[in-house]
C-alpha positions in Angstrom: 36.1 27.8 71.5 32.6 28.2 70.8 30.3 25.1 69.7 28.7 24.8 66.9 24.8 24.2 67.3 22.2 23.0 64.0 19.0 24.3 64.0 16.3 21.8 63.8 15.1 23.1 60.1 19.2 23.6 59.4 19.1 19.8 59.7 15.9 19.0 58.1 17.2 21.1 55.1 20.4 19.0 54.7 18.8 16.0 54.7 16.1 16.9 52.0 19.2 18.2 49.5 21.4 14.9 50.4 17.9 13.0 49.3 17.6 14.9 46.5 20.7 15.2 45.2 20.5 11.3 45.4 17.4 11.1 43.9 18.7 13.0 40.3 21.4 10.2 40.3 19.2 7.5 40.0 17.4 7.5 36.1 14.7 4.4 36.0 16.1 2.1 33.2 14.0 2.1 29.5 11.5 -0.4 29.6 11.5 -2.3 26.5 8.6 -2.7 24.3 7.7 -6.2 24.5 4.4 -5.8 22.8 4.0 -6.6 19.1 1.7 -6.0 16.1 1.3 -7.6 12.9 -1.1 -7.2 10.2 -2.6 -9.6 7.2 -1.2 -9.0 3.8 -2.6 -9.0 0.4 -1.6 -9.0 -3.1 2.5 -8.0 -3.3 3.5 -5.5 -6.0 4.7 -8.2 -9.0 1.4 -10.1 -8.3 -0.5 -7.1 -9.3 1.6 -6.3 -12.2 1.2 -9.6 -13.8 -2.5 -9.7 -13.7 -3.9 -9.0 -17.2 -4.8 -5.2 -18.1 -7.7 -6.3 -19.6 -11.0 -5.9 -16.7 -13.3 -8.9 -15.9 -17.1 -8.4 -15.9 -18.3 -9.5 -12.0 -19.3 -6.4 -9.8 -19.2 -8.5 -6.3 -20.2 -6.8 -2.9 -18.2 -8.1 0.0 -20.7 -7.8 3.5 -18.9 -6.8 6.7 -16.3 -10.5 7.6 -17.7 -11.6 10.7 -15.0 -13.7 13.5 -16.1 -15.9 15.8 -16.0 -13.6 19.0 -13.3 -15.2 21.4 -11.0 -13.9 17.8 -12.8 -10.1 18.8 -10.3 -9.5 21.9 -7.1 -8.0 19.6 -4.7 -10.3 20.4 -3.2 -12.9 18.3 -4.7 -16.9 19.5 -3.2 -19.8 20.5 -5.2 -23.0 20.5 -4.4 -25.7 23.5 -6.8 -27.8 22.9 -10.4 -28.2 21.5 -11.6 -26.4 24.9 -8.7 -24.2 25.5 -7.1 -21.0 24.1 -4.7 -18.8 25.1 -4.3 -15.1 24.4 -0.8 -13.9 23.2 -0.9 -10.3 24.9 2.7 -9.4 23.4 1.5 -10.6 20.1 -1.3 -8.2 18.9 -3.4 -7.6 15.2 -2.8 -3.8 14.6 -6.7 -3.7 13.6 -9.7 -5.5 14.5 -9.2 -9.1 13.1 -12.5 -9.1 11.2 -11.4 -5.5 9.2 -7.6 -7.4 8.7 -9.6 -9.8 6.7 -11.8 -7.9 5.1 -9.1 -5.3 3.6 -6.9 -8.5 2.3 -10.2 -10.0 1.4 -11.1 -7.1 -1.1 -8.2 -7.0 -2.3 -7.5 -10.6 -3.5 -10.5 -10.6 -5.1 -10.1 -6.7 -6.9 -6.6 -8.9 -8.2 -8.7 -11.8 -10.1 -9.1 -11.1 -13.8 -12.7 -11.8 -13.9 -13.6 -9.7 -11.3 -14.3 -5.5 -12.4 -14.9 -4.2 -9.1 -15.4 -5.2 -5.0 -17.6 -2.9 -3.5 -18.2 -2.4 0.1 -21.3 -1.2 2.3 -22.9 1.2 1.7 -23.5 -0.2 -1.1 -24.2 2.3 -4.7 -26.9 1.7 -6.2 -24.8 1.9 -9.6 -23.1 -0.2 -10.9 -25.5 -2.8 -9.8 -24.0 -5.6 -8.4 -24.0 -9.5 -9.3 -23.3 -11.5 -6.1 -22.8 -10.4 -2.6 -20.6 -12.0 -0.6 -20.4 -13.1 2.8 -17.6 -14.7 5.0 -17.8 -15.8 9.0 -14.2 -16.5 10.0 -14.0 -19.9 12.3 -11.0 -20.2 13.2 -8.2 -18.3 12.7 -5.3 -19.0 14.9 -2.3 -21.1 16.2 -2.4 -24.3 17.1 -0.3 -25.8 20.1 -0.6 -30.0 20.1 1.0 -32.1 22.5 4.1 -33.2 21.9 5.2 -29.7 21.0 3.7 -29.9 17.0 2.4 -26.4 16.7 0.7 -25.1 13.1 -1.8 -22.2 11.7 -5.0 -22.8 11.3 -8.3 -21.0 9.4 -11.8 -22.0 8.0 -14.8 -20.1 7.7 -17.8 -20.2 6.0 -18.9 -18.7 2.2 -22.1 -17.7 1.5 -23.4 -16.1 -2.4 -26.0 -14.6 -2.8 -28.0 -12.1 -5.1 -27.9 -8.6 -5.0 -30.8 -6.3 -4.3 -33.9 -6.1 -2.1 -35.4 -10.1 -2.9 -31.5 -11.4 -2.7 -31.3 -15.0 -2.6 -28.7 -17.3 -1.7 -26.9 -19.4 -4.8 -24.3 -20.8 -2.8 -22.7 -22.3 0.8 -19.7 -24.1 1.8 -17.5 -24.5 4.1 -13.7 -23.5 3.7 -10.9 -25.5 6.0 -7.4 -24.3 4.9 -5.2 -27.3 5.3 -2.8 -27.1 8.5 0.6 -25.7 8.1 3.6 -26.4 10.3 4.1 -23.2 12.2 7.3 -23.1 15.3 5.0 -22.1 18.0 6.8 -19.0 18.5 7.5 -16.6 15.6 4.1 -15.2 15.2 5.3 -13.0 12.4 5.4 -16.0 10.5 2.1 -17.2 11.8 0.4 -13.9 10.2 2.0 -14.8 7.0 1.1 -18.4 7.2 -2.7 -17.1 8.3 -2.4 -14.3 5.3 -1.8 -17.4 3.2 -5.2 -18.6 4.1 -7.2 -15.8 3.2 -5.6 -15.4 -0.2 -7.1 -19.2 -0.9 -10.2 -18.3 0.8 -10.3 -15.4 -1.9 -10.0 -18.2 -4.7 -12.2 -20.4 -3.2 -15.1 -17.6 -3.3 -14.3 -17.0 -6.3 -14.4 -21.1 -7.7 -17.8 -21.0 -5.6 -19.5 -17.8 -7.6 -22.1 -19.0 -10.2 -21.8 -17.7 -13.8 -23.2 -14.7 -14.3 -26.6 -14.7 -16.4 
């Protein structure tokens, strides 16, 4: 009986296919997609339809909404403390936070029956406008206590003023939305409770425009 004898690259070649052949066995698991986006919202559908069809007379222009710039970094914020925020990476605005509030902005105003028309830069020179608007966003965010008492919280600033190349300012407060119990968890409802805020920032510009002359 004659022995059998592997060449060296016989060998070499069974060994890559048995690696191979393992290797098309072994499928890496789907990751899930931990990462989630939520957005601000603005008027719903039955709100619109019951505003009155007749139009108001204001022609407003809303400036660019400017956020405090720790709010800049995409992700939804968490509050720990006066001197401490954290940064919920899973838990992410779908658009810059300053455009979020700006789109719902214009639109709760555009919804008010004394208002004809928000316009946004660049600005037309006709119509002509009445009042520009302004808004720098303070805080917008989550807030963690200790003890486990979690809520949302927003304020920012309002500032009138008159349109045109000698614009002055008529007006400037300061809005602080009161606190609202929030879980510390479900930050879908912590958009909601934040998209709350901006619709009564919305009214309280509009309580703070003068009367038109």
């Amino acid at each position: 009986m004659k022995p059998h004898f592997f060449s060296l690259s016989g060998l070499v070649f069974c060994v890559v296919c048995l690696f191979g052949i393992a290797g098309c066995n072994v499928v890496p698991p789907v990751q899930p997609a931990l990462t989630r986006y939520y957005v601000l919202s603005g008027p719903t559908l039955s709100e619109i339809a019951a505003q009155p069809t007749a139009a108001g007379t204001l022609r407003l222009g809303l400036r660019p909404v400017e956020v405090a710039p720790y709010l800049r970094r995409g992700s939804m914020v968490v509050r720990a403390g006066e001197h401490e925020v954290a940064f919920a990476e899973e838990a992410r605005w779908a658009e810059p936070l300053e455009r979020e509030i700006g789109a719902a902005l214009r639109q709760r105003l555009g919804a008010v029956p004394t208002v004809a028309r928000v316009m946004i830069p660049p600005f037309p020179v006709e119509p002509a406008r009445d009042f520009d608007v302004s808004v720098q966003v303070l805080r917008c965010e989550g807030v963690r206590e200790n003890g486990g008492k979690a809520s949302a919280r927003f304020a920012a600033t309002i500032e009138i003023s008159t349109a045109g190349e000698n614009a002055q300012v008529v007006a400037r407060k300061t809005f602080i939305a009161p606190d609202v119990a929030w879980d510390g968890k479900d930050f879908a409802r912590l958009a909601a409770l934040l998209s709350d805020a901006v619709s009564a920032l919305s009214q309280e510009v509009v309580a703070t425009l003068p009367e038109k002359k």
